[in-house]
N, C-alpha and C positions, 0 to 999 in steps of 0.2 A: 582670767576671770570667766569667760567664755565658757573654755572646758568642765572648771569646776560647778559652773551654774549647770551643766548637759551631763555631770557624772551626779547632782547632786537631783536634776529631775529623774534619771533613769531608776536610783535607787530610792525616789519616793514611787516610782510606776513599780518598782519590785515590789515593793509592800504594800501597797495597795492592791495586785493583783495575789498576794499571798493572804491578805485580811479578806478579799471575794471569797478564796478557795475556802477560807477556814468558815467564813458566813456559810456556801452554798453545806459544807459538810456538817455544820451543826443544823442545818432545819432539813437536811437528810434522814438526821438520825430519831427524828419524830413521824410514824407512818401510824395510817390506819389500818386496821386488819377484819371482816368483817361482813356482813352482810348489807341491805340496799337501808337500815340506819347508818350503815360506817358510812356507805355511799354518800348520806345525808351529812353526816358531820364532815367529811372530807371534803364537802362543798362550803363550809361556813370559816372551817379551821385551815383551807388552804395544804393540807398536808399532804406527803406525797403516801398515795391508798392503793393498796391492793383487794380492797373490798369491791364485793359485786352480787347483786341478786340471787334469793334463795341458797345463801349460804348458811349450814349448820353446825352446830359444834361436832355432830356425830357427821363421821364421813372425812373422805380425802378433801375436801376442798378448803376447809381450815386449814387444813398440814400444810398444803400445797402455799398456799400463803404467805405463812409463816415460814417456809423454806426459802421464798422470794423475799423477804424482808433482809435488810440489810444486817449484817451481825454488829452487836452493841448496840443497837438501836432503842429505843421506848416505841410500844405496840399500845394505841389502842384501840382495845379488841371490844368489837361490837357484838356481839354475837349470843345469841338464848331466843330471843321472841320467836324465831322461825322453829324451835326444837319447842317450845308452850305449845304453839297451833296442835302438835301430835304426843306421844309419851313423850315423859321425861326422865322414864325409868331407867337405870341400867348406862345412866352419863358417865357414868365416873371413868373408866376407860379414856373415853374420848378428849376428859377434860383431862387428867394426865397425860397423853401424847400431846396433846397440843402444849402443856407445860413444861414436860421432858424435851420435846425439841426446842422452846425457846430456851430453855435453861444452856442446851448444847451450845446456841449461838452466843449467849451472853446475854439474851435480851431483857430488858425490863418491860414488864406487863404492866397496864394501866386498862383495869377488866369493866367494860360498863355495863350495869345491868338491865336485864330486860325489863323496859319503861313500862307503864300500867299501857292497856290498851281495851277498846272499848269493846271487846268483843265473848262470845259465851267462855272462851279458852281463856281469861285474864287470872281465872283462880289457880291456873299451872303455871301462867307468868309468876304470880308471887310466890306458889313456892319453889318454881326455878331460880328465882330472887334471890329465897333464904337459904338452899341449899349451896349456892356461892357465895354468901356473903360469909357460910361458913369453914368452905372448903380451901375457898383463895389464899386469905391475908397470913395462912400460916406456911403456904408455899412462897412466901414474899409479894405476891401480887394485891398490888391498891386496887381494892375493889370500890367502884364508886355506884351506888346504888341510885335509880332512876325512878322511884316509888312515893315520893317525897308528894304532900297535898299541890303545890301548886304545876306540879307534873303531870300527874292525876286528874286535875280537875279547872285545871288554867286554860282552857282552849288553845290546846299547843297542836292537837292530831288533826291530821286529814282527816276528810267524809268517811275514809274505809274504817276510821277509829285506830288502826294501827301506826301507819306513817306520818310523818307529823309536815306539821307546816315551818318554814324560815325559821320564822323564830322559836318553833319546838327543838331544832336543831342546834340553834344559837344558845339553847339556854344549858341541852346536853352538854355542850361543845365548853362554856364557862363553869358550867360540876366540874367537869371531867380534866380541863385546863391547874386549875386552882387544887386541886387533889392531887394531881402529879406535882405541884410546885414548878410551873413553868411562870415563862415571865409572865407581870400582867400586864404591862404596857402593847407588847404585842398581841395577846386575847383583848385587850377590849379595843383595838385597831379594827379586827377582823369582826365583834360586835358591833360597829359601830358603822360600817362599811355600809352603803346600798347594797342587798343581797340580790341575787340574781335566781330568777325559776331554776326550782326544783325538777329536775326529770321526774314523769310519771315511774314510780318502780310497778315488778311484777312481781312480790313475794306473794302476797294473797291476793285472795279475791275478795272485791268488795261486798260484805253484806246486803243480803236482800232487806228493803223496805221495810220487813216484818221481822228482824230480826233482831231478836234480846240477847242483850247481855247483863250479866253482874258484875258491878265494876268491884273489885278486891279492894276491901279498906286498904289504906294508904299506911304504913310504919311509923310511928314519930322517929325510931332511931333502927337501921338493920344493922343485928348483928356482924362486927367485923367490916361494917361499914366506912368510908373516909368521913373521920369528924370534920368537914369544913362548913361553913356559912351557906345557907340554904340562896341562891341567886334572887333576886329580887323583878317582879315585873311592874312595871309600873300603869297606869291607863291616864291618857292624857284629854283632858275634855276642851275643845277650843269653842268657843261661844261664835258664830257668826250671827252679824245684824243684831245683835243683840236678843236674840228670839231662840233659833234652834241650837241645840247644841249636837258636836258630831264629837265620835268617840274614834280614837284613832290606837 
């Protein structure tokens, strides 16, 4: 009895350290690829990121990225606001090699676009917006567009009006979740989690005092867009003392 009890734990420790490997290799295969927004959702979604500051579509350092990504993997790729701030002329290039080599690896794309942002440059955000929501979804890539009103206009962005705050990340991070079809028990784990500071990034620099912008109408629907359910925020009023109320 002895024996069979010690050959019958051994071969539940076997499968159990094979059900580990199979766990650790499926939440491998989800990476972010990007600039210091990937930075931002790799911090909310847990994923394993080779995003990093001042990254552009045009340029080696998206390639370079995406060559470090694991093959067969799902990318998703942060990447346009930094390429809005300057032209956005003459991408096309840039955005096929970065598509031609995931295709080499196998990879599935899950492309997010570039959010509205409060600066004079917002009106090249949108149409670097519409330019990918057109070019993507027929190379295969779920384009999940970030233009949406309460993106826009939801107090989601940092002071600089570009970088966003926790919960501007958290709400990217549930688009962008729910448009690839991943689980949702595990996205709203990681919603629902105490988030922890955000690193200051150094993609731009923060506007002067004096500085205007025009914020780019917002799309009801971008073309070639992921149809899914727009995330929802809520505002929770709790009354203390019965007198003031705080907004949280």
């Amino acid at each position: 009895m002895g024996k069979r009890i010690a050959a019958l734990t051994g071969v539940s420790c076997i499968l159990a350290a094979i059900l580990a490997a199979l766990a650790t290799a499926r939440a491998a295969t989800n990476v972010v690829i990007g600039d210091s927004l990937g930075e931002g959702l790799a911090e909310v979604s847990h994923l394993m990121s080779f995003a990093h500051i001042s990254v552009h579509i045009r340029g080696p350092k998206a390639l370079d990225q995406v060559r470090r990504a694991p093959e067969n993997s799902t990318a998703f790729v942060v990447l346009g606001t930094n390429d809005a701030e300057g032209s956005i002329t003459n991408l096309d290039n840039s955005i096929n090699a970065i598509l031609d080599l995931a295709d080499k690896k196998h990879m599935r794309l899950v492309w997010i676009g570039p959010p509205c942002v409060h600066r004079p440059w917002d009106t090249r955000a949108r149409e670097l917006d519409k330019m990918l929501a057109v070019k993507l979804p027929p190379r295969g890539v779920i384009y999940v567009p970030m233009r949406d009103p309460s993106f826009c206009t939801g107090g989601l962005h940092e002071p600089d009006g570009v970088h966003l705050k926790t919960k501007g990340y958290v709400y990217m991070w549930d688009k962008a979740r729910r448009a690839a079809g991943l689980d949702t028990s595990g996205a709203l784990r990681t919603a629902s989690a105490t988030p922890t500071e955000l690193p200051a990034s150094r993609d731009t620099t923060a506007p002067t005092s004096d500085a205007r912008f025009e914020l780019a109408a917002a799309p009801s629907a971008s073309p070639g867009g992921a149809g899914v359910d727009e995330p929802k925020i809520y505002v929770l009023r709790v009354k203390r003392s019965g007198a003031n109320a705080r907004v949280n």
